[in-house]
Residue frames as qw, qx, qy, qz and C-alpha x, y, z in Angstrom:
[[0.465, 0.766, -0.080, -0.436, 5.75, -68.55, -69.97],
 [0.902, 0.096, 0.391, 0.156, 6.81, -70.84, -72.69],
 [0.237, -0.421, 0.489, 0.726, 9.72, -70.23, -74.99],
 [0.669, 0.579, 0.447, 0.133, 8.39, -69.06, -79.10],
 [0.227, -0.128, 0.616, 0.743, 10.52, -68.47, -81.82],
 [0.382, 0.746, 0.305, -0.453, 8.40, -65.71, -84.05],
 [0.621, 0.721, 0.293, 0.094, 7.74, -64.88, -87.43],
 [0.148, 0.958, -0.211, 0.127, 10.91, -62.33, -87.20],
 [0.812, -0.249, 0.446, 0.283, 13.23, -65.38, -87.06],
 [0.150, 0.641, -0.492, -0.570, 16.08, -64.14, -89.90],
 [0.276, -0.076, 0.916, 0.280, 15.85, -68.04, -90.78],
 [0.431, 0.583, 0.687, -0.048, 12.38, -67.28, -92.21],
 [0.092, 0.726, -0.236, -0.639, 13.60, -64.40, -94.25],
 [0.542, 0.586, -0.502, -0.333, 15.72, -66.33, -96.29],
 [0.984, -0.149, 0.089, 0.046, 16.69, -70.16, -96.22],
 [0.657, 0.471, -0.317, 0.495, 20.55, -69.28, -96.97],
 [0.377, -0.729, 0.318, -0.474, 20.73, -67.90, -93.10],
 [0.698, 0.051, -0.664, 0.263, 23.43, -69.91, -91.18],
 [0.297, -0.472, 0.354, -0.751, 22.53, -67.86, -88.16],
 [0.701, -0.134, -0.681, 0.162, 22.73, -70.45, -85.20],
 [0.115, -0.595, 0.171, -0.777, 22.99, -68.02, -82.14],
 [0.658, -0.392, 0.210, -0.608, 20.22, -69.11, -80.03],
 [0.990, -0.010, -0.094, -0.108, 21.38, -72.65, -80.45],
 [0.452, 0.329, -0.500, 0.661, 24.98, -71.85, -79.37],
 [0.134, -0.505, 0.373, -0.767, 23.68, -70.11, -76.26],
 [0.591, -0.432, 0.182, -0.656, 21.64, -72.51, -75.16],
 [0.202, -0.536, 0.792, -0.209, 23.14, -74.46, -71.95],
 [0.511, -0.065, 0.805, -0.295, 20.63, -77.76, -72.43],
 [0.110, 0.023, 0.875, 0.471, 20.53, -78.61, -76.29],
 [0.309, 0.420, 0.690, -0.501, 16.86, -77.17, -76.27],
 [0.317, 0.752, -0.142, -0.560, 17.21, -75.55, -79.77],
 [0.649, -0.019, 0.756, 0.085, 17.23, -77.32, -82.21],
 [0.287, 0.505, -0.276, -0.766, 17.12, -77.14, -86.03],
 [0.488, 0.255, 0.827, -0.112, 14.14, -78.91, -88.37],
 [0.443, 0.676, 0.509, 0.296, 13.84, -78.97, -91.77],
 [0.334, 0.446, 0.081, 0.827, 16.05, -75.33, -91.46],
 [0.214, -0.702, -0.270, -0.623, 13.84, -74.12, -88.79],
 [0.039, 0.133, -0.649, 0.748, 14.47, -73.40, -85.16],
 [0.681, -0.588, -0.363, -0.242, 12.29, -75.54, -82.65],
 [0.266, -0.552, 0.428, -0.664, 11.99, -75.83, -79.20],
 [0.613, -0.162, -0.770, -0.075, 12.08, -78.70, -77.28],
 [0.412, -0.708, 0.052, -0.572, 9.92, -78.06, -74.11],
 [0.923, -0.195, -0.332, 0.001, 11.11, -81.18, -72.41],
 [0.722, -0.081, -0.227, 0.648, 14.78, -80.02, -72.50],
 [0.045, 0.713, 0.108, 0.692, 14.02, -76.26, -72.34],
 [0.399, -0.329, -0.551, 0.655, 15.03, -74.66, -68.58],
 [0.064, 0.925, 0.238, 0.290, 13.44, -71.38, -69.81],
 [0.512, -0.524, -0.231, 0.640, 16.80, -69.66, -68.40],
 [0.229, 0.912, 0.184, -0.287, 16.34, -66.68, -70.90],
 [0.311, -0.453, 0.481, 0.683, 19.95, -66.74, -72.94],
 [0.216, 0.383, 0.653, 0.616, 18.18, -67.33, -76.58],
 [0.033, 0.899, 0.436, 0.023, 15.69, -64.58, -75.78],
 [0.325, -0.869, 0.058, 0.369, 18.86, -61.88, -75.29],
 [0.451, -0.339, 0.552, 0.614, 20.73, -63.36, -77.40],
 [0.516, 0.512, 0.601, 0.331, 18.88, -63.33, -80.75],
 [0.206, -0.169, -0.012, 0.964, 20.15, -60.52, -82.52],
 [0.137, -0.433, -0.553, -0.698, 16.54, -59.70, -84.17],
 [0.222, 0.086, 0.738, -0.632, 14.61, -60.33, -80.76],
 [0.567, 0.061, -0.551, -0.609, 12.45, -63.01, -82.59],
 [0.440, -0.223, -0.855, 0.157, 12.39, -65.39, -79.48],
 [0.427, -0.639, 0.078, -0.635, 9.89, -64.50, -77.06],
 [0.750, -0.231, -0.619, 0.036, 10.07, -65.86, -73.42],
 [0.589, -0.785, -0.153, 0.116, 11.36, -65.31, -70.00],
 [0.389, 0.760, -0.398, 0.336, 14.62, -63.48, -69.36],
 [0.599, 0.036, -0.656, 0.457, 17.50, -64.40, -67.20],
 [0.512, -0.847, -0.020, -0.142, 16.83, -63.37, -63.38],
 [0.456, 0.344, -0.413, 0.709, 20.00, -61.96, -62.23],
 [0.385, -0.743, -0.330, 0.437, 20.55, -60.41, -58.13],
 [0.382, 0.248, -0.008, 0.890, 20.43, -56.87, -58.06],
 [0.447, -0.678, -0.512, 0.279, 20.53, -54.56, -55.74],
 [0.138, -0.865, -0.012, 0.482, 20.93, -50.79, -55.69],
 [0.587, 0.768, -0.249, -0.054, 22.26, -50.91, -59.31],
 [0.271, -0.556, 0.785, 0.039, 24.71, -53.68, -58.19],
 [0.877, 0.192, -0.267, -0.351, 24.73, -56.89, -60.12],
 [0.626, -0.389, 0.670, -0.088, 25.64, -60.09, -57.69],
 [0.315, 0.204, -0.908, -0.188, 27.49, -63.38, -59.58],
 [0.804, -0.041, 0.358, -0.473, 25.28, -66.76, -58.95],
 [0.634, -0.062, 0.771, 0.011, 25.27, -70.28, -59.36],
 [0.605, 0.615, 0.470, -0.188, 23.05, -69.92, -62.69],
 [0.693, 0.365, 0.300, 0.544, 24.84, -69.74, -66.26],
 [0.314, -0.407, 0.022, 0.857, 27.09, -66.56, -66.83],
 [0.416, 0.830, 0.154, -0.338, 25.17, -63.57, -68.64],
 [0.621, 0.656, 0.131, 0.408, 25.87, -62.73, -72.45],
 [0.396, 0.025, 0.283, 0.873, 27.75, -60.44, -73.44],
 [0.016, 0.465, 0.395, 0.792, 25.22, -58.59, -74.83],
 [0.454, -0.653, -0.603, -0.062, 23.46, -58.77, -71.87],
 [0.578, -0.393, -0.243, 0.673, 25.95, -57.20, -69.96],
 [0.393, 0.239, 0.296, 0.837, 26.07, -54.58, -72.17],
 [0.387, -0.662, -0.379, -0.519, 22.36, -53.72, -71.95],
 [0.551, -0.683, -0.428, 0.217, 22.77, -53.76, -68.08],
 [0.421, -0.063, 0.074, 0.902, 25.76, -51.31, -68.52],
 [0.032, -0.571, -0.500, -0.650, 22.82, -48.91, -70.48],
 [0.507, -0.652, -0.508, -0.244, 20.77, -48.79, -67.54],
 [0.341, -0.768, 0.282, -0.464, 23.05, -47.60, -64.80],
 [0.872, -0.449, 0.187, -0.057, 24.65, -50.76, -63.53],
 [0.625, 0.594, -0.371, 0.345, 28.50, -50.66, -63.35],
 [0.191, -0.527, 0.782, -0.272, 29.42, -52.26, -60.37],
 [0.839, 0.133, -0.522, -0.084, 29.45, -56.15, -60.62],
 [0.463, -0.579, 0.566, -0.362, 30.01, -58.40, -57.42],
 [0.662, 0.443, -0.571, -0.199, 31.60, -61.29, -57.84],
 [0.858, -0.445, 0.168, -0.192, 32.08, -64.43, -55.72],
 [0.104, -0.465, 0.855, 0.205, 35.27, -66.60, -55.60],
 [0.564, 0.212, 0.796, -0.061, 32.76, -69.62, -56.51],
 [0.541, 0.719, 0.406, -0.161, 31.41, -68.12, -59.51],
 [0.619, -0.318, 0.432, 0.573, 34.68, -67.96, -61.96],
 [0.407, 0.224, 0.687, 0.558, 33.22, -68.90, -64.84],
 [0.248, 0.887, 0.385, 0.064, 31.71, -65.59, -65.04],
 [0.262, -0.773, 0.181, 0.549, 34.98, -64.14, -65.75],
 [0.386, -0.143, 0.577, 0.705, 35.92, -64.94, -69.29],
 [0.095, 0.780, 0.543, 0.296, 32.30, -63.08, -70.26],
 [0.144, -0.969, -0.090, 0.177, 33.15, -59.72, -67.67],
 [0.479, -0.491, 0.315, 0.656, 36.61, -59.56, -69.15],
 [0.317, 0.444, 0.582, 0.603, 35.24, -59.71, -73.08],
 [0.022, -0.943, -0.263, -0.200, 32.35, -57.12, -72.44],
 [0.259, -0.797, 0.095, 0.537, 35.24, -54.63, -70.10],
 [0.474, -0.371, 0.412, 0.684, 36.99, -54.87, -73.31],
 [0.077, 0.642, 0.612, 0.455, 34.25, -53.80, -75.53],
 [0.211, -0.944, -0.232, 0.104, 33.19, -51.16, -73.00],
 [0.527, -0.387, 0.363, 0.664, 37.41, -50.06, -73.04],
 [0.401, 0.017, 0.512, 0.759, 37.00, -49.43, -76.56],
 [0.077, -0.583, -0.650, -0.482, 33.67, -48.00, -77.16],
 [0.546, -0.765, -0.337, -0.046, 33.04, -46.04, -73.57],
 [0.062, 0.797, -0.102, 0.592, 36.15, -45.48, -72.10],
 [0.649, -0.284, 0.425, -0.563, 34.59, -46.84, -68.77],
 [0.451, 0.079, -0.889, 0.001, 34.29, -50.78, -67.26],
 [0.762, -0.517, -0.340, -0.191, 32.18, -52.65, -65.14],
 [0.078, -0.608, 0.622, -0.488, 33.96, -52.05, -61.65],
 [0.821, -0.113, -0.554, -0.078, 34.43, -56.17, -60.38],
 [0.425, -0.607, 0.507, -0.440, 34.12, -56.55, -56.08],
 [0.429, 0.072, -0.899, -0.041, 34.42, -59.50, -54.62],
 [0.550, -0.413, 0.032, -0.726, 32.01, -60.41, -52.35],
 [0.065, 0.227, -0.971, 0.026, 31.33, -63.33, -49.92],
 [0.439, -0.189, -0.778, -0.407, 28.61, -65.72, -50.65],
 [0.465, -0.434, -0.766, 0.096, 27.58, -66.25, -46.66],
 [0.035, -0.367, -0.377, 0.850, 27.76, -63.04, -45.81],
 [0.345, 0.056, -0.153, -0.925, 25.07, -61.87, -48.23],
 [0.484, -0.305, -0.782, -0.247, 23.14, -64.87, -47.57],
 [0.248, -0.494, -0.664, 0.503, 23.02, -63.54, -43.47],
 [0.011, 0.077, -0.173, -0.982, 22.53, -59.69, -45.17],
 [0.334, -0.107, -0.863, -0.364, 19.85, -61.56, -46.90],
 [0.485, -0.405, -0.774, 0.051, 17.67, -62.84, -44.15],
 [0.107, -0.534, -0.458, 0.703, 17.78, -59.86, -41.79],
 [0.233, 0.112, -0.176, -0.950, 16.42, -57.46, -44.74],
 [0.549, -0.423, -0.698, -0.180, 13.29, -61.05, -45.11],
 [0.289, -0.411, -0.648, 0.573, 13.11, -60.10, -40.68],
 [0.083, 0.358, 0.105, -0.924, 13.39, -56.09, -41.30],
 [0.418, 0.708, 0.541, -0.181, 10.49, -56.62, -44.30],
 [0.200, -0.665, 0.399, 0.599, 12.45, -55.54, -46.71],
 [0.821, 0.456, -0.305, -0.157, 12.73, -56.37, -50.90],
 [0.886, -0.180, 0.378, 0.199, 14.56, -59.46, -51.26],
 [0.172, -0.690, 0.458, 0.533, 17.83, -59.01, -52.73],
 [0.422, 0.176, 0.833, 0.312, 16.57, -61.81, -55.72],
 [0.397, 0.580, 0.198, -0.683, 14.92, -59.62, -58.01],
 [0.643, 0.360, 0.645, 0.203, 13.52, -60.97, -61.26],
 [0.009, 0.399, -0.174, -0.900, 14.64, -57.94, -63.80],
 [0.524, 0.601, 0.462, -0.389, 11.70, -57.34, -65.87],
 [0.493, -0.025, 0.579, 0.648, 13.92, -56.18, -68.81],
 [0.253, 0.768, 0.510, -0.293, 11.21, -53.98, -69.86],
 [0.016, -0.886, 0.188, 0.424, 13.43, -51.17, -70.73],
 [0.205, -0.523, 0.715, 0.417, 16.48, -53.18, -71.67],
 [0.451, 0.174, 0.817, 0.314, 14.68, -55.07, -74.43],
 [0.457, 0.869, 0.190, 0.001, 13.68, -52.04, -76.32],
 [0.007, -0.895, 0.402, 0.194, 17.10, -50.75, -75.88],
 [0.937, 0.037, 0.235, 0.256, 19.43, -52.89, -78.35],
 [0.449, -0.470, 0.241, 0.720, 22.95, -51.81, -78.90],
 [0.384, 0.335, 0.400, 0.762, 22.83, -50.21, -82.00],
 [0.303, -0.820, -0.418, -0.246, 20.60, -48.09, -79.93],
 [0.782, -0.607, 0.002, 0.145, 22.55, -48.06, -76.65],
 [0.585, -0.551, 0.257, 0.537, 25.61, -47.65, -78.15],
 [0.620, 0.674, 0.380, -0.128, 24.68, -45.57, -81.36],
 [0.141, 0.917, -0.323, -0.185, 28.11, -43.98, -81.98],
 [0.269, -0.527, 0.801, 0.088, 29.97, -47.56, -81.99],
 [0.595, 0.341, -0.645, -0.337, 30.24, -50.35, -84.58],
 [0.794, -0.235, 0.461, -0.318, 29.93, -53.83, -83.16],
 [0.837, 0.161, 0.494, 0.173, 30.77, -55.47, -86.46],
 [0.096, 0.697, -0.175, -0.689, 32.27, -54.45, -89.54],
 [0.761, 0.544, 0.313, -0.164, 31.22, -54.71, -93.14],
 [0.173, -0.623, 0.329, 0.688, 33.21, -55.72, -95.78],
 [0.656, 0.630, 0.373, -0.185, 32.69, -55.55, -99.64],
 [0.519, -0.208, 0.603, 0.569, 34.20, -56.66, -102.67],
 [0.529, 0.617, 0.236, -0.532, 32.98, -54.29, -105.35],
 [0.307, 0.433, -0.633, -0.564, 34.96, -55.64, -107.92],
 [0.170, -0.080, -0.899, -0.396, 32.46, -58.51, -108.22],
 [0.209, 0.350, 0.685, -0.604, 29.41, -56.97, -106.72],
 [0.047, 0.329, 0.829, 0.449, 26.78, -56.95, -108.89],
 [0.438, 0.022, 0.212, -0.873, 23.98, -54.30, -107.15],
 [0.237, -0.234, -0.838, -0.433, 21.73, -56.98, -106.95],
 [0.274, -0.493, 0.180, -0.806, 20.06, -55.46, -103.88],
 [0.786, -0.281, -0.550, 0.020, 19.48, -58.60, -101.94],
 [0.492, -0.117, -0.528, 0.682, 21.44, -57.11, -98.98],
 [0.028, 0.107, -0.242, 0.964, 19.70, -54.30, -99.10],
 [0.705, -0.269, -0.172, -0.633, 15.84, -55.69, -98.97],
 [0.758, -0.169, -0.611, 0.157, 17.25, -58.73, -96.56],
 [0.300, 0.294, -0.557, 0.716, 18.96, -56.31, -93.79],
 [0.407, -0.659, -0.620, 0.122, 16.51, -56.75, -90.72],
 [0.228, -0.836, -0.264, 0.425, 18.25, -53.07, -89.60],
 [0.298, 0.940, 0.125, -0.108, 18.66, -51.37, -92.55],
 [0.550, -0.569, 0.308, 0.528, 22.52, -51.22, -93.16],
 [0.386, 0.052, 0.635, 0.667, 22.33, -51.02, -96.93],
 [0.360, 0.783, 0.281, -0.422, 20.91, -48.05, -98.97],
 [0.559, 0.019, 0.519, 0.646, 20.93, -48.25, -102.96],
 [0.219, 0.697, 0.075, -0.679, 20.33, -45.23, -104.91],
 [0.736, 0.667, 0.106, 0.050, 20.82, -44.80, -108.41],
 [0.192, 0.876, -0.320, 0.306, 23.94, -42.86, -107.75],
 [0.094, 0.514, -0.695, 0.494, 25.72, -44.21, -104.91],
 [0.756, -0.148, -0.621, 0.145, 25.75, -47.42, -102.02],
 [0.083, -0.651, 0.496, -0.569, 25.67, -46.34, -98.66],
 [0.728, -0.181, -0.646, 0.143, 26.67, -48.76, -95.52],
 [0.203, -0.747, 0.275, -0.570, 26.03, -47.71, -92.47],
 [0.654, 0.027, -0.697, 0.293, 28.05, -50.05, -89.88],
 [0.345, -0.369, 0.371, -0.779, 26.32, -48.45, -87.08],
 [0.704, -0.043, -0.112, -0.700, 23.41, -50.49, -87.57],
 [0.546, 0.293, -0.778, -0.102, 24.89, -53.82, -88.09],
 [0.734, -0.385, 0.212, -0.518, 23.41, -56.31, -85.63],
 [0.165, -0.462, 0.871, 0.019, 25.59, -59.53, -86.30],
 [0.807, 0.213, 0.351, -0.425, 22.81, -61.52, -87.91],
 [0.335, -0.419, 0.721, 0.438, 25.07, -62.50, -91.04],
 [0.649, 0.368, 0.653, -0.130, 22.30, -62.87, -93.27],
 [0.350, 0.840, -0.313, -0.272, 23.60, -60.12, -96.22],
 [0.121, -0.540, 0.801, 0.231, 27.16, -62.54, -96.16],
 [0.514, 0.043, 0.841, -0.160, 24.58, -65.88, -96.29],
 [0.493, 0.653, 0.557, -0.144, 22.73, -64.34, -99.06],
 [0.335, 0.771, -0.208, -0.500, 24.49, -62.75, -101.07],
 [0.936, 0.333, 0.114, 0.006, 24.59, -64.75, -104.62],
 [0.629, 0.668, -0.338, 0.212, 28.42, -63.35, -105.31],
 [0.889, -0.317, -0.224, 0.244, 29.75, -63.88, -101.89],
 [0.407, 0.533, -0.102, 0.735, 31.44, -60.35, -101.73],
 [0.487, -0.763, 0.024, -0.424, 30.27, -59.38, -98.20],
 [0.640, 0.029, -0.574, 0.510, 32.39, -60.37, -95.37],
 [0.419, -0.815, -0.120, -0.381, 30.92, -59.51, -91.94],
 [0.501, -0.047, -0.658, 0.560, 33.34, -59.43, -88.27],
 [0.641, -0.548, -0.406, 0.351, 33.58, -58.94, -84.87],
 [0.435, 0.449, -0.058, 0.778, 35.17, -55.12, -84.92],
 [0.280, -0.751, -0.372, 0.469, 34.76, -52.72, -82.17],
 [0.196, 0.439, 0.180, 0.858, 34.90, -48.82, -83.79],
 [0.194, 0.442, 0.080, -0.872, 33.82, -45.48, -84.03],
 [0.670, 0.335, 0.638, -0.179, 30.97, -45.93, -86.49],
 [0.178, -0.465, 0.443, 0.746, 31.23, -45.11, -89.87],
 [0.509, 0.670, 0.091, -0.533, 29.47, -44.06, -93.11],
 [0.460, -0.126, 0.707, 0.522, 30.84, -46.40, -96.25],
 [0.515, 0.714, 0.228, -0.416, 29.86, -44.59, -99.27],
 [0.421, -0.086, 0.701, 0.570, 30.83, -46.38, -103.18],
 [0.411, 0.466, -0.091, -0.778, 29.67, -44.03, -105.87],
 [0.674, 0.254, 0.677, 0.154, 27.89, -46.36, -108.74],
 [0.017, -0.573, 0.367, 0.733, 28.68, -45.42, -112.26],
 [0.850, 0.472, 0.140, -0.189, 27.00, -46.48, -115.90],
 [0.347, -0.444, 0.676, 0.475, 29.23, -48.75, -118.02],
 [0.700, 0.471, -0.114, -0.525, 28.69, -49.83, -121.39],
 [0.823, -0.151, 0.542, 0.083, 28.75, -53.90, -121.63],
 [0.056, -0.594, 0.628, 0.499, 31.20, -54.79, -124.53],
 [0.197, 0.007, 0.967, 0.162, 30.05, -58.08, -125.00],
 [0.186, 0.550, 0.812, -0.059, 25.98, -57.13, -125.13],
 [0.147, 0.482, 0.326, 0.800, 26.11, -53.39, -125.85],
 [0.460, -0.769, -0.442, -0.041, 23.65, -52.68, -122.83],
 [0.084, -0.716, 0.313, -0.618, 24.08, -49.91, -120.19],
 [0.663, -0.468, -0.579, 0.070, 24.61, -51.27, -116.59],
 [0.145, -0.864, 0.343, -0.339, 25.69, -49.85, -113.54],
 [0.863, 0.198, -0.394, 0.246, 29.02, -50.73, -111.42],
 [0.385, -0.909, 0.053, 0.152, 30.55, -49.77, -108.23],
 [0.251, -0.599, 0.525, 0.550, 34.10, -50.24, -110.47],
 [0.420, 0.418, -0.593, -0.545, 34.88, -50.39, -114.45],
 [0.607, -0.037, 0.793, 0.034, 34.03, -53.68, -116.13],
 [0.375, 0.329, -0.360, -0.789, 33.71, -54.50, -119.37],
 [0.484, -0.342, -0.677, -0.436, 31.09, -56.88, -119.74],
 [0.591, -0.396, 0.053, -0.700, 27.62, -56.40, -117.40],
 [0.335, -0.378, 0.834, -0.223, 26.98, -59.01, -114.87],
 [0.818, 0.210, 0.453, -0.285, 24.13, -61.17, -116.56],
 [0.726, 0.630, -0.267, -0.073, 26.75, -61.52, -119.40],
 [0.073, 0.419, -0.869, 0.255, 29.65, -62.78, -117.10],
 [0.694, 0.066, 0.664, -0.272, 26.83, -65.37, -115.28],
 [0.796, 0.447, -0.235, -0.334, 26.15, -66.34, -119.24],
 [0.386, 0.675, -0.629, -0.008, 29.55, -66.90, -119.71],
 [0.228, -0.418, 0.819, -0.321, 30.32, -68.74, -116.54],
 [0.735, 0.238, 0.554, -0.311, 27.20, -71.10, -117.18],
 [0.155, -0.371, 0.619, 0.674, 27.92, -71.09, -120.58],
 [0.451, 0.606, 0.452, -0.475, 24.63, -70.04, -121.98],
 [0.388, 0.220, 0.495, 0.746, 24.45, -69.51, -125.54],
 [0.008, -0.034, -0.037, 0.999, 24.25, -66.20, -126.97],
 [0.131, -0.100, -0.638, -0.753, 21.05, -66.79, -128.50],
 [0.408, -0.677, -0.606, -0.094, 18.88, -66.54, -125.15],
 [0.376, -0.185, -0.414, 0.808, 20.63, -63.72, -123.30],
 [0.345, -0.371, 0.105, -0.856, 18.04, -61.01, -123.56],
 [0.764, -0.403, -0.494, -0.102, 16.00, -63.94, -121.81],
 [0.744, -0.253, -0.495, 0.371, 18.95, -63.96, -119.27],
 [0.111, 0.180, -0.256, 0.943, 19.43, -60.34, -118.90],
 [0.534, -0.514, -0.184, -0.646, 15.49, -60.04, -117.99],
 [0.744, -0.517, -0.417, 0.071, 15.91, -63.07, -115.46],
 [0.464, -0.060, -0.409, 0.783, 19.65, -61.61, -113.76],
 [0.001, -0.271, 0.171, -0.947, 17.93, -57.75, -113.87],
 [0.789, -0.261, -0.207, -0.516, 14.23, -59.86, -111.96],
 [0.476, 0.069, -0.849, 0.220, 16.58, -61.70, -110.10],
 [0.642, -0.602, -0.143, -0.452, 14.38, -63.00, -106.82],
 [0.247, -0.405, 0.810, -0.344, 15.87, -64.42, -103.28]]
């Protein structure tokens, strides 16, 4: 099954998306960006599944990683260390004991990040055995004699790829939103760009809900004033709620709304800053209050 990068790529939202994920994750330079778009190069492409897990939209279709597991145990291997997220999602399902070889290190500076996510958010950690590598290879072969499942099992992911953490872990933040309302403008681009909904604008009042937040960064990429400021945060989740309020622009006379005082509206500070003359600003107040992505 061939790797494809779908229509529900964030980069096809908006062209200001600096979202690069799947092309960090993946171990053999197959990913590539063209002309702004994420290809695939089939040549260099191992199809080990890390851009399919990782994308925070799940816009890449393809195979997923095949991990050993056995009785809800998850064996280390030779074969690139799981995400993060991945772990996470295996955590969901009922697997919280991890076996670990002495050969297979480099899958400790991923099970030490995710215990420390689970630490803050759970409570609870992946319990790490050690295991040896030739005994479960002779373990191995007498369950292939006794007719037995083979201890290599290709996880289907079925489950775990409907279940993404804002799901899975619906009471905890992953990221956290911040916002400069003294130069936000309500221009609602964050809130008709968020792939999971994190921004709701009434008339009355801005709610953020930092449950939701998936780590896509496209609100911070797109917004035109640069007042967002996503992180890394581990929480308790949390409701952000900035009442909006009607001012009355000094400079044009107009009503606008504001999540704090100002005295002139925003399509009369962009004038200014461009230094428009006066003598087209209802023009510019129609284009700022029509403003398109």
């Amino acid at each position: 099954m061939a790797i494809i990068v779908t229509q529900y790529c964030i980069r096809q939202k908006s062209y200001k998306s600096s979202c690069q994920l799947c092309i960090e994750s993946c171990p053999t330079n197959a990913i590539q960006l063209y002309k702004r778009a994420i290809t695939i190069n089939k040549a260099n492409c191992i199809q080990c599944g890390r851009c399919v897990i990782t994308c925070p939209v799940n816009a890449i279709e393809g195979p997923l990683p095949k991990r050993y597991i056995q009785d809800y145990i998850l064996y280390s291997d030779s074969s690139h260390e799981p995400t993060i997220k991945e772990l996470l999602l295996y955590y969901t399902i009922g697997i919280s004991i991890i076996r670990l070889s002495p050969t297979h290190s480099h899958w400790l500076n991923t099970l030490n990040q995710t215990n420390n996510i689970l630490k803050k958010s759970t409570n609870t950690v992946f319990t790490i055995e050690n295991y040896s590598e030739q005994d479960n290879k002779i373990s191995l072969k007498r369950r292939m004699l006794l007719g037995l499942n083979s201890l290599k099992t290709a996880v289907t992911y079925y489950s775990i790829k409907k279940e993404i953490l804002i799901q899975a872990y619906s009471h905890y933040q992953f990221f956290s939103i911040s916002l400069d309302i003294s130069h936000c403008s309500l221009c609602q681009i964050c809130e008709k760009l968020c792939p999971s909904h994190c921004f709701q604008i009434t008339e009355t009042t801005l709610f953020i809900t930092t449950a939701k937040c998936i780590g896509c960064y496209l609100c911070q990429d797109s917004c035109p004033e640069q007042v967002l400021t996503i992180n890394n945060w581990i929480d308790k989740c949390r409701l952000i709620v900035y009442p909006i309020n009607q001012y009355n622009c000094q400079q044009c006379q107009q009503t606008f709304s504001a999540l704090k005082e100002l005295h002139i509206c925003p399509a009369c500070h962009l004038r200014n800053t461009l230094k428009i003359p006066q003598s087209i600003s209802t023009l510019q107040h129609s284009l700022f209050k029509n403003k398109t992505l």
